[in-house]
C-alpha positions in Angstrom: -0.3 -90.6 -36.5 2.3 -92.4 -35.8 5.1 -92.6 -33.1 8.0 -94.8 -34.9 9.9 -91.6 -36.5 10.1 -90.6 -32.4 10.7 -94.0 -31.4 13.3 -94.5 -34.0 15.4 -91.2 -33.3 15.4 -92.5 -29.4 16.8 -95.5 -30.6 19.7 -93.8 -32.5 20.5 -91.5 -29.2 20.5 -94.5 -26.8 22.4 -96.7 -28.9 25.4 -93.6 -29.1 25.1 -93.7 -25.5 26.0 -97.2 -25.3 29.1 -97.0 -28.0 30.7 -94.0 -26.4 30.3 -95.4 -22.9 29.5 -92.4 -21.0 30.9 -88.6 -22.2 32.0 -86.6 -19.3 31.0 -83.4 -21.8 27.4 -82.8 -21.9 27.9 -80.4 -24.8 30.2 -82.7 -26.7 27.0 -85.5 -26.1 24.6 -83.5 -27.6 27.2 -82.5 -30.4 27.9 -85.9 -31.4 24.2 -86.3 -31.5 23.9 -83.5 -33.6 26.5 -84.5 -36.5 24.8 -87.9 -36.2 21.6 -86.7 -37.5 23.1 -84.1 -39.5 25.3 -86.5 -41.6 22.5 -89.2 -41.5 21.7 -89.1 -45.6 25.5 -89.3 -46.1 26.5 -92.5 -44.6 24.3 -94.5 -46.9 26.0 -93.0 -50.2 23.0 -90.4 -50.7 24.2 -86.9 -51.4 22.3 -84.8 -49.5 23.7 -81.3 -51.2 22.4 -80.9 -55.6 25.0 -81.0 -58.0 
């Protein structure tokens, strides 16, 4: 087995922690991580939903 699916999603959660410089939120950290993931399928143009 491998550990670069793990490795890779850490990379995705420190690198929102560097662009939004710090939330005061917790919640609203772990939110934004959330959508992030969520949406991740979207922002390359695949549709994640069938027509």
């Amino acid at each position: 087995m491998f550990n670069s699916p793990l490795e890779g999603i850490n990379r995705k959660i420190k690198q929102i922690r560097k662009t939004t410089y710090g939330y005061q939120n917790w919640i609203n950290f772990i939110q934004r991580i959330q959508f992030k993931f969520k949406n991740q399928g979207t922002e390359k143009g695949f549709n994640s939903q069938p027509n």
